[in-house]
C-alpha positions in Angstrom: -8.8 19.2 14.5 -10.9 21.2 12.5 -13.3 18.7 10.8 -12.8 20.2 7.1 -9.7 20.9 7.6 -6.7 18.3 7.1 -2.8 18.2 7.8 -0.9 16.1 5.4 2.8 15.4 5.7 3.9 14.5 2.1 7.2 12.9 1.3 7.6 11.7 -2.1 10.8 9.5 -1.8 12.8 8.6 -4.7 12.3 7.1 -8.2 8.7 7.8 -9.3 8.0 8.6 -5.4 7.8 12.2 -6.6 5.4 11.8 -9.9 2.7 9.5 -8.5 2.7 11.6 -5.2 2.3 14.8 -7.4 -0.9 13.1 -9.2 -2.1 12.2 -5.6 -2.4 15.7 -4.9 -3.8 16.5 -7.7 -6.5 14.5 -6.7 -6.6 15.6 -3.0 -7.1 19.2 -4.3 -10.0 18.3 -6.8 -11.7 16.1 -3.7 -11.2 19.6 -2.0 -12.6 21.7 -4.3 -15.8 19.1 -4.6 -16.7 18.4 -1.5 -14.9 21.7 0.4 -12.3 20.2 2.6 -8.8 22.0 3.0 -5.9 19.8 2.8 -2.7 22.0 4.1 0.2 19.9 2.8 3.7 19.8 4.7 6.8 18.0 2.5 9.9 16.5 4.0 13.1 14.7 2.6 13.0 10.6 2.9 15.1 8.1 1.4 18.1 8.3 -1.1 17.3 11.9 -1.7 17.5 12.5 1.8 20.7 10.9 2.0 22.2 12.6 -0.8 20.8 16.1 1.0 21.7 15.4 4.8 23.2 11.8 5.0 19.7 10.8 6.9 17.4 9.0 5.5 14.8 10.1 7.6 16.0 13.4 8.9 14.7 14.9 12.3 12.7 17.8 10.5 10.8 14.9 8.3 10.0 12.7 11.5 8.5 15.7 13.3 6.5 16.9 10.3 4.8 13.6 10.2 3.9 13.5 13.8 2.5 16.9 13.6 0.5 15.9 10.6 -3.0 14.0 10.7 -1.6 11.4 8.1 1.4 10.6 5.7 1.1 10.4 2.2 4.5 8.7 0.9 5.6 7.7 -2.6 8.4 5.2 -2.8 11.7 4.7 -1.8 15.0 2.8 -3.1 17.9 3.8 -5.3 20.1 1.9 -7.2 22.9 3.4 -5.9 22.5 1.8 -2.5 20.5 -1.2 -4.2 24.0 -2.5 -5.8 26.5 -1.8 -3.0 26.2 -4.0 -0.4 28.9 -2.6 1.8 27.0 0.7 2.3 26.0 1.3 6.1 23.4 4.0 5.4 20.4 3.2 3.2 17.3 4.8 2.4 15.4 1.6 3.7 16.4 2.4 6.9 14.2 5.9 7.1 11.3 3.9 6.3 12.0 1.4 8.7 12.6 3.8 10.9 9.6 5.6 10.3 7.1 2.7 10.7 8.7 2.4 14.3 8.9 5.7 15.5 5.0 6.1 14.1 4.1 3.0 15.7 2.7 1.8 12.6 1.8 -1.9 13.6 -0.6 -2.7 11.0 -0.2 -2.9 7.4 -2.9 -3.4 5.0 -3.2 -3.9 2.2 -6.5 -5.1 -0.4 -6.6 -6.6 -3.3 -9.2 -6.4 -5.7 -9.4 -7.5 -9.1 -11.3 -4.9 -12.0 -13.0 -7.0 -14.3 -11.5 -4.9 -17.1 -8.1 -5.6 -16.2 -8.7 -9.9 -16.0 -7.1 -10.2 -19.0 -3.8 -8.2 -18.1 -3.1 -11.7 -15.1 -1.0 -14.1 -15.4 -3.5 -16.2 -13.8 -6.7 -17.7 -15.7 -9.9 -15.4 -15.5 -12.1 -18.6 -14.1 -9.0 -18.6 -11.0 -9.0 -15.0 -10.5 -12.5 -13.5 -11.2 -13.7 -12.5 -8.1 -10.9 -12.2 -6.3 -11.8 -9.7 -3.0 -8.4 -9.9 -0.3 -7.6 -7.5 3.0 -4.1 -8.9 4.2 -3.4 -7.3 7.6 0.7 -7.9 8.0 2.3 -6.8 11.2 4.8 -4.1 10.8 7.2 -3.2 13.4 8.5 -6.6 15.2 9.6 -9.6 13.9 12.5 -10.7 12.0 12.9 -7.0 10.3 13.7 -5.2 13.9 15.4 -7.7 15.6 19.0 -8.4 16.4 21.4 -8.7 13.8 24.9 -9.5 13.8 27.5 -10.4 10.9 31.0 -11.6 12.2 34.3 -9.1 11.0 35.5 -12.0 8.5 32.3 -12.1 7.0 31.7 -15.8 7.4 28.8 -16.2 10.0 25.4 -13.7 10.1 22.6 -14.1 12.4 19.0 -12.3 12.6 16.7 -13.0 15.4 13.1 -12.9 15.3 10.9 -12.2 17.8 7.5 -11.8 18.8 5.4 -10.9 22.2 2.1 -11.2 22.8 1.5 -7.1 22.7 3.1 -7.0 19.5 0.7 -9.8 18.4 -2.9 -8.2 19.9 -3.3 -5.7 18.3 -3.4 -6.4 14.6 -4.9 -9.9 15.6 -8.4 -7.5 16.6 -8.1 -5.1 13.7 -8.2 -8.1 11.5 -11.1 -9.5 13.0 -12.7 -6.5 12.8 -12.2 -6.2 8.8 -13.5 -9.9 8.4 -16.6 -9.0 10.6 -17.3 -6.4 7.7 -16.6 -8.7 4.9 -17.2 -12.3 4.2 -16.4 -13.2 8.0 -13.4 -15.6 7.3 -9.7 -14.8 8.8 -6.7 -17.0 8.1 -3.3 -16.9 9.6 -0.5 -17.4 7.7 2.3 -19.3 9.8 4.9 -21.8 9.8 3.7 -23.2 13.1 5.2 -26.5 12.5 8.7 -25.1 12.9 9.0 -21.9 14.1 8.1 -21.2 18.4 7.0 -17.5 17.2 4.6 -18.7 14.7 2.6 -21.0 17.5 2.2 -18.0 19.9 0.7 -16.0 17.0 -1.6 -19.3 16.8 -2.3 -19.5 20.1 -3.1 -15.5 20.6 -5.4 -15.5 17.4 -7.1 -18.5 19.1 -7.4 -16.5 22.6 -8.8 -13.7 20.7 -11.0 -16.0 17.9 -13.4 -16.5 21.4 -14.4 -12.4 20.6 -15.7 -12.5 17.6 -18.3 -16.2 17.4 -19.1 -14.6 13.9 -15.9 -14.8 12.2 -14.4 -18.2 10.9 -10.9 -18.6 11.9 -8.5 -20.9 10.3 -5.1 -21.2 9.6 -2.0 -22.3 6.7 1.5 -22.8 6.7 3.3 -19.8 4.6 4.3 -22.4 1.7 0.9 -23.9 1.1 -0.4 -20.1 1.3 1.9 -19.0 -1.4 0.9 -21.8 -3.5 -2.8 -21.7 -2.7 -3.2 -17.4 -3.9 -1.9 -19.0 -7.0 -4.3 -22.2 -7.2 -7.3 -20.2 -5.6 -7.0 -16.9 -4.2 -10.8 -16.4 -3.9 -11.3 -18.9 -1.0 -9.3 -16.0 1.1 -11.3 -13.0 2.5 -9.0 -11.3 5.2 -5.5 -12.6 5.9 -3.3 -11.9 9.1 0.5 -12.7 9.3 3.9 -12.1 10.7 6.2 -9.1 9.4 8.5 -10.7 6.7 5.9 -13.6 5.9 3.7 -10.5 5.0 6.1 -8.6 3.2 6.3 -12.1 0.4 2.7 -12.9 0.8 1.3 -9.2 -0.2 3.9 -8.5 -2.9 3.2 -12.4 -4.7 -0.7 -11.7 -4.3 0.4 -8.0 -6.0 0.7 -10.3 -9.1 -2.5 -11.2 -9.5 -4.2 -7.8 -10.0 -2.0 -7.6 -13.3 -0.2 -5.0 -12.8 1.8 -3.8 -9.0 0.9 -0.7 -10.4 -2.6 -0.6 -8.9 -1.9 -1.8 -5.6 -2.7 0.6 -2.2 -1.7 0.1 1.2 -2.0 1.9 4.7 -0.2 1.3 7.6 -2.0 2.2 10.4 -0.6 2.8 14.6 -2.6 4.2 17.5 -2.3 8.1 16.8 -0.7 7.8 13.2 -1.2 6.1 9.8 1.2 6.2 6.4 -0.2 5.7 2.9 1.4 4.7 0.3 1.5 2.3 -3.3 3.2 -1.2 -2.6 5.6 -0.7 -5.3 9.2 0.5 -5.2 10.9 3.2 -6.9 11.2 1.7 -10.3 14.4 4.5 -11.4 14.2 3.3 -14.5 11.1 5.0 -15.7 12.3 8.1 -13.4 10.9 11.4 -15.0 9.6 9.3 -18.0 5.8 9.9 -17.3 4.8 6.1 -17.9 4.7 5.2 -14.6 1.5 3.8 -13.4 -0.3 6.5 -10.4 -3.2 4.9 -9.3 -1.9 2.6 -6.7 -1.0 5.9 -5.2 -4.5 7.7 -5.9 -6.2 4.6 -3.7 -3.6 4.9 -1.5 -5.1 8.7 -1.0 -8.6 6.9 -0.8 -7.5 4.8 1.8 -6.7 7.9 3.5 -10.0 9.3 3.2 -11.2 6.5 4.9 -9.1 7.2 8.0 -9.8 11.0 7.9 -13.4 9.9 8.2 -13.9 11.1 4.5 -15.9 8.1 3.4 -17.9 10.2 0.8 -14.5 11.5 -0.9 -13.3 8.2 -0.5 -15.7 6.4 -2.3 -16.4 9.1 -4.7 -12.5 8.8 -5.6 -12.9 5.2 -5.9 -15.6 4.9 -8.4 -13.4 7.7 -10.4 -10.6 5.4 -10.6 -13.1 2.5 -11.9 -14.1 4.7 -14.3 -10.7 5.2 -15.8 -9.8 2.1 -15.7 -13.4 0.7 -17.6 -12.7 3.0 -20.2 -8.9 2.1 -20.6 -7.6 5.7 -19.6 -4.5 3.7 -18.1 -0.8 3.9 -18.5 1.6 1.7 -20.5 1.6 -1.4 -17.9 -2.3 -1.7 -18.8 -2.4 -0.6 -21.9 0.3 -1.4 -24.8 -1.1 0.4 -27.8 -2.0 4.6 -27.2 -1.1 4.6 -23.3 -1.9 7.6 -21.6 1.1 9.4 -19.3 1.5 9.6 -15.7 -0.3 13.3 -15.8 -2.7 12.5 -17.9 -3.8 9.8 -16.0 -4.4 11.7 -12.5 -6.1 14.3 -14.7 -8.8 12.2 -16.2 -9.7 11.0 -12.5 -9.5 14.6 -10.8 -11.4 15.9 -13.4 -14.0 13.0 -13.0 -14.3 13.8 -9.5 -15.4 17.1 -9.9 -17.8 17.2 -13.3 -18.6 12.9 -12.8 -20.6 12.9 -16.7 -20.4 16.9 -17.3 -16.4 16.3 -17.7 -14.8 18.5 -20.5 -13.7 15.0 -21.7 -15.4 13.4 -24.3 -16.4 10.5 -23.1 -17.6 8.8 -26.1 -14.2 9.4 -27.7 -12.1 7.9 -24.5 -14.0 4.6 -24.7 -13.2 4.1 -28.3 -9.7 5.3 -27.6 -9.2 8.6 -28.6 -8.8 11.8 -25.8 -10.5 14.4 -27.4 -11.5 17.3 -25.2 -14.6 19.5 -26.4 
């Protein structure tokens, strides 16, 4: 691989997939043009709109596009079509699911980071929340999710099985440790322990494994106290590692606490391939509207920098997305009164990545709320 020069498979998905993945690119070709990289971007067909085109979800052409492509850059996926029918047998879940296995995306991750700016826009209190810095690391292909299912013909008896081996388990265990070796050097494990046999080998292998890394604290909390301590004080957390579905509720209740799931990346990494995309869902209803909120797709991008060894671009994209949101160049979920659209949004922060302070935006006028361009 050419060291300038990146392949990105991009599928935007349903819903909003397509409008926040449009103002992702829009920032990938301004981090191009500043810092003279070429990004050679592939599409393919996932989800609803895949199903509607080829009755797949995730067709063969989109599966081997990604694996021919350094990295993914998805949008969202989800229709309400498939969201209100429970008797249909083919839904666009399934090509994500599908996806994340045939990637061998183990690893989710996903931070959260509160912007001072934005304290307000909680539901929490700014004395629980200020300060808030979180990595959760939830495991992505095992567990409950991908194991066997089965629903009797009369409909009156369902079973899904989870399980959990200790290669699944590895893994994610070190990439965690890894993160919290960077950070504060504190890793918990979220488990139910006390009940569930897969939960006490996860504690037993994160034990086995705690023996690597002397530097790193390790403890660990049933999922229910966890859910209630992000709430009571989500700053004593640093990195989290946990179990597929127990990560899936953790991640999406800590989402919560930034103000808005709008702003909210995540990148699931496997040993040859990674997928980034915003933790949100489709949200139909503000389809083709331009409201809907593109920076947890932009970070998602960053994120991606960061695997493409772009940690310049990354952080340089980062501090442009600061910068909108100090000055309040947000969309409606952040800002009530003179919100900005989708595409206005992406262009303030490309357009900050290539001029920084010599923008053609006036940025006297944006603070004060007013977009004036001079």
């Amino acid at each position: 691989m050419n060291k300038n020069q990146f392949k990105i498979a991009v599928l935007p998905g349903d819903g909003i997939g397509p409008e926040v993945i449009g103002e992702s690119i829009k920032i990938l070709n301004a981090i191009a043009e500043a810092f003279h990289y070429t990004f050679e971007f592939t599409y393919g067909l996932m989800g609803a709109e895949a199903i509607y085109q080829t009755g797949n979800p995730l067709p063969d052409e989109t599966l081997k596009i990604c694996k021919e492509s350094d990295a993914v850059l998805f949008g969202a996926i989800g229709d309400p079509a498939f969201d209100n029918n429970p008797d249909a047998k083919v839904r666009p879940e399934q090509g994500l699911l599908k996806l994340r296995k045939e990637l061998g995306l183990f690893a989710n991750i996903r931070p959260l980071k509160m912007y001072s700016s934005l304290i307000e826009k909680s539901p929490l209190k700014k004395e629980i929340i200020e300060g808030t810095d979180i990595q959760i690391f939830r495991e992505l292909v095992s567990g409950i999710y991908f194991g066997e299912k089965f629903t009797e013909e009369n409909g009156e008896y369902a079973y899904d099985v989870c399980k959990y081996s200790r290669e699944d388990i590895i893994p994610i265990v070190h990439m965690a440790f890894q993160e919290a070796q960077k950070r504060r050097k504190k890793l918990t494990l979220i488990d139910k322990a006390n009940v569930l046999d897969t939960s006490r080998l996860w504690r037993k292998v994160c034990k086995e494994i705690a023996s690597e890394y002397p530097d790193v604290e390790l403890d660990f909390m049933f999922v229910d106290n966890a859910a209630m301590q992000l709430i009571l004080n989500p700053k004593q957390f640093d990195v989290i590692v946990t179990e597929n579905m127990f990560g899936d509720i953790i991640s999406d209740e800590a989402s919560v606490i930034g103000g808005s799931i709008g702003l909210l990346p995540s990148a699931s990494i496997g040993e040859s391939n990674a997928l980034f995309e915003p933790i949100h869902g489709s949200y139909p209803q503000a389809k083709g509207k331009g409201i809907a909120n593109p920076i947890a797709s932009i970070l998602s991008t960053a994120m991606m920098l960061d695997y493409l060894k772009l940690e310049q671009a990354a952080e340089k994209l980062r501090k442009s997305v600061e910068y909108a949101i100090e000055n309040k160049y947000v969309t409606v979920d952040l800002k009530a009164e003179q919100p900005y659209s989708t595409s206005e949004v992406g262009s303030f922060i490309a357009d900050y990545i290539k001029f920084s302070e010599k923008s053609y935006y006036n940025f006297e006028n944006v603070k004060i709320g007013k977009s004036t361009i001079v």
